[in-house]
C-alpha positions as CSV (number, residue, x, y, z in Angstrom):
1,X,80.5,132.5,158.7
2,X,83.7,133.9,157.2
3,X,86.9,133.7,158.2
4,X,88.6,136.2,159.7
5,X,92.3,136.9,159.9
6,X,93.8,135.1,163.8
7,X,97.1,137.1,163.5
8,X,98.3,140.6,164.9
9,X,98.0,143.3,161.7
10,X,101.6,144.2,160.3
11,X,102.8,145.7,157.3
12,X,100.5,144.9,154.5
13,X,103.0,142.1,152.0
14,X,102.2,140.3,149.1
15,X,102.1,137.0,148.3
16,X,105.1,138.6,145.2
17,X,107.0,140.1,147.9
18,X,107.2,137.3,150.7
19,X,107.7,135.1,147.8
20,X,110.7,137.0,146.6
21,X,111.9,136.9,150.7
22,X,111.4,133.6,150.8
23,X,114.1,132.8,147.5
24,X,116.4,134.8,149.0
25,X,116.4,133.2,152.5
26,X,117.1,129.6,150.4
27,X,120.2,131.6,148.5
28,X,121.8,132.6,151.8
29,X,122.1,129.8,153.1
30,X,122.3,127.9,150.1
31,X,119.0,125.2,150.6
32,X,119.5,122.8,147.8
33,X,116.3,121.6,145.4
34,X,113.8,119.6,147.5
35,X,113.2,118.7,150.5
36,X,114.4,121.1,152.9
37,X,116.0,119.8,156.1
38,X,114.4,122.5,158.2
39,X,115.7,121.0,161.6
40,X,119.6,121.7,160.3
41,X,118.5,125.3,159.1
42,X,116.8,125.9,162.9
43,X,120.0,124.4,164.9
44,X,122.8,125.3,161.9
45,X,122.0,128.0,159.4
46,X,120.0,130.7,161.4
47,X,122.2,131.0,164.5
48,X,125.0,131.7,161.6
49,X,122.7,134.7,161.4
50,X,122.4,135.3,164.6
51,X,119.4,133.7,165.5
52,X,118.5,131.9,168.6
53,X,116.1,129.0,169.2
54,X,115.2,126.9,172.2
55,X,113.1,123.7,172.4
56,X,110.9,124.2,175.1
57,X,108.5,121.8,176.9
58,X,104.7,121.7,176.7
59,X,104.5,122.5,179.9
60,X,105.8,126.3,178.6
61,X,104.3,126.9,175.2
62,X,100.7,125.0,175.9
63,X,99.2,125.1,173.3
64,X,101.5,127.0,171.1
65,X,103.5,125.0,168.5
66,X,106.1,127.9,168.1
67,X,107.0,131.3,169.2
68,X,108.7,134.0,167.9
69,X,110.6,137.1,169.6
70,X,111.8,138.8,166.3
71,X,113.0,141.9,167.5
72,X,115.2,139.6,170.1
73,X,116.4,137.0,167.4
74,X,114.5,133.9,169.2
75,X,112.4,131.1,167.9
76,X,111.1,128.9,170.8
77,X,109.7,125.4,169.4
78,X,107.6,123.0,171.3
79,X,109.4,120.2,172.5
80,X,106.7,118.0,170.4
81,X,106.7,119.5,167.4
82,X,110.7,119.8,167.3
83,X,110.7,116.2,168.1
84,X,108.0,115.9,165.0
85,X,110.2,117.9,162.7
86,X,113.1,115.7,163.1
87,X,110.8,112.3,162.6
88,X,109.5,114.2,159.1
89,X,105.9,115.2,160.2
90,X,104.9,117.3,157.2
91,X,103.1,119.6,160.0
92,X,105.8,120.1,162.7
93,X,108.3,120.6,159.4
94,X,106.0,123.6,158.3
95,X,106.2,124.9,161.4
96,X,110.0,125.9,161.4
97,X,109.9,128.0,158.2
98,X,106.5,129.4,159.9
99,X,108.3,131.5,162.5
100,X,111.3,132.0,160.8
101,X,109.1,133.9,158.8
102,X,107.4,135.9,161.3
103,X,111.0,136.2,162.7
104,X,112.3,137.6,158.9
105,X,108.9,139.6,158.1
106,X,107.9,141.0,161.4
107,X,110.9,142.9,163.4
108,X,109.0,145.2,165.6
109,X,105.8,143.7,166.2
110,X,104.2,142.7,168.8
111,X,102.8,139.3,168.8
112,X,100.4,140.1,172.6
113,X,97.2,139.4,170.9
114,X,95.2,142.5,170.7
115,X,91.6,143.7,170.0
116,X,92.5,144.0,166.1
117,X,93.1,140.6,165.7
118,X,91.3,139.6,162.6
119,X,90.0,143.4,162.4
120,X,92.4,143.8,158.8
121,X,93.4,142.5,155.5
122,X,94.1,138.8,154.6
123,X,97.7,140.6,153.3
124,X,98.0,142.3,156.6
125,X,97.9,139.8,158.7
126,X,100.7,138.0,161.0
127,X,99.7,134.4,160.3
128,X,98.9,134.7,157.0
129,X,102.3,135.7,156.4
130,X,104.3,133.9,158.3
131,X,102.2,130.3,156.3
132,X,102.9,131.8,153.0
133,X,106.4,132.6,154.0
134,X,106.7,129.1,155.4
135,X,105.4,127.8,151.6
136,X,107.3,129.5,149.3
137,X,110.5,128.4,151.3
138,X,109.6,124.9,151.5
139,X,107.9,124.2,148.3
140,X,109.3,126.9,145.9
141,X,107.2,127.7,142.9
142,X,110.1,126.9,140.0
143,X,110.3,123.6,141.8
144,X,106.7,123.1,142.1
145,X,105.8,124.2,138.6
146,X,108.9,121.8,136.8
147,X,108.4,119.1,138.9
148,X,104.7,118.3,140.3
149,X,101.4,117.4,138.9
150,X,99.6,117.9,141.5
151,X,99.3,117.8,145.4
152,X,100.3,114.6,146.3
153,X,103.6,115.1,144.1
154,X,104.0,118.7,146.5
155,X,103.8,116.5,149.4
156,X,105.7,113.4,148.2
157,X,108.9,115.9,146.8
158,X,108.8,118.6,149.9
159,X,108.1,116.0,152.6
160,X,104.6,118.5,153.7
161,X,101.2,117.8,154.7
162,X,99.2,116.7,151.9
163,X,96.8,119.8,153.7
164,X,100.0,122.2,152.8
165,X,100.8,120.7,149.3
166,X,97.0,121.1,148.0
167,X,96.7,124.8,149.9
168,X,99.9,125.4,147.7
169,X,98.7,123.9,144.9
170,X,95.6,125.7,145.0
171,X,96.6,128.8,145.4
172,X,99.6,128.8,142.6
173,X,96.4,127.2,140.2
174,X,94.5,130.9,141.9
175,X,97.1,133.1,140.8
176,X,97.6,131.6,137.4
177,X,100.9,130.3,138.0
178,X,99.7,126.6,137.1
179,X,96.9,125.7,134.4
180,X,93.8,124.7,136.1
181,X,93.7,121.6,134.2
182,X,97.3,120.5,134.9
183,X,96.8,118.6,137.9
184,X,96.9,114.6,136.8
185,X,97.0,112.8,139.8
186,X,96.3,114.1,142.9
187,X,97.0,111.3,145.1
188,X,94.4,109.7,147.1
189,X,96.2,109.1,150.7
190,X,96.5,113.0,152.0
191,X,99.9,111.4,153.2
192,X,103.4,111.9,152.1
193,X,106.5,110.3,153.3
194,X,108.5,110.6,155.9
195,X,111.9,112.8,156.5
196,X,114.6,111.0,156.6
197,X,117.9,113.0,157.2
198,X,120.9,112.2,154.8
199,X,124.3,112.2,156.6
């Protein structure tokens, strides 16, 4: 069976374009090289632009790791996953950028699920979007290209899933941004280490 698109269809983007969103979001608010500490830019840098976020209990957002109201200037996070983000789970740390980019990328949309749900383009789509988004901010492609070998040296420098670093990883190898051949070690734990805030 293939996969179909889960997210609501929006404005058709390329992976060029969200890339190119994605630098400029780090240049605002000036996100130095590596890991980046997502939980300061939720609660510091994006209510400088007039975002607002709220932590929200399970009880709330079920099984929902994050909402976004873009065209109200809100990111809620689960109470969970915040709590994740802060301890340096590569997952709950992806999930941050994830709807700040839905938040950047898709002012007046609708997020109600719909009947066209998966009924579009991989390009089209609200999810796919929002993760590639979420990538490119967290594991930018000069970084990733001067600096790792390979998926486990994503992970390790970024502080992501291994999952994330290897979808990255594949994907830059796909587009012919990385040699096929350049990966040397790959790492063999799927893990990478922990967060720790500096300061």
């Amino acid at each position: 069976m293939v996969k179909k698109p889960s997210g609501v269809k929006v404005r058709p983007r390329s992976t060029r374009q969200i890339r190119i969103v994605a630098q400029a979001v780090r240049e605002i608010f000036s996100i130095p090289p590596g890991a980046v500490d997502v939980v300061r830019f939720l609660e510091m840098d994006l209510p400088r632009a007039g975002v607002d976020y709220q932590i929200l209990g399970n009880d709330e957002m079920g099984d929902d790791h994050g909402r976004t109201y873009p065209d109200q200037g809100i990111i809620c996070i689960r109470e969970d996953v915040y709590l994740g983000a802060c301890e340096g789970n590569g997952r709950d740390r992806f999930t941050i950028p994830h709807e700040a980019g839905h938040l950047i990328l898709h002012t007046g949309v609708s997020f109600a699920r719909s009947s066209n749900s998966g009924d579009h383009e991989w390009y089209q789509d609200s999810e796919w979007q929002a993760n590639t988004f979420a990538a490119e901010f967290l594991m930018p492609l000069d970084e990733v290209i001067q600096y790792c070998d390979g998926p486990q040296d994503i992970a390790d420098r970024f502080l992501v899933s291994y999952e994330a670093a290897e979808i990255r990883w594949n994907k830059l190898v796909k587009e012919g941004l990385l040699p096929r051949d350049r990966a040397r070690k790959t790492g063999s734990s799927g893990r990478s280490t922990p967060f720790v805030p500096l300061g």
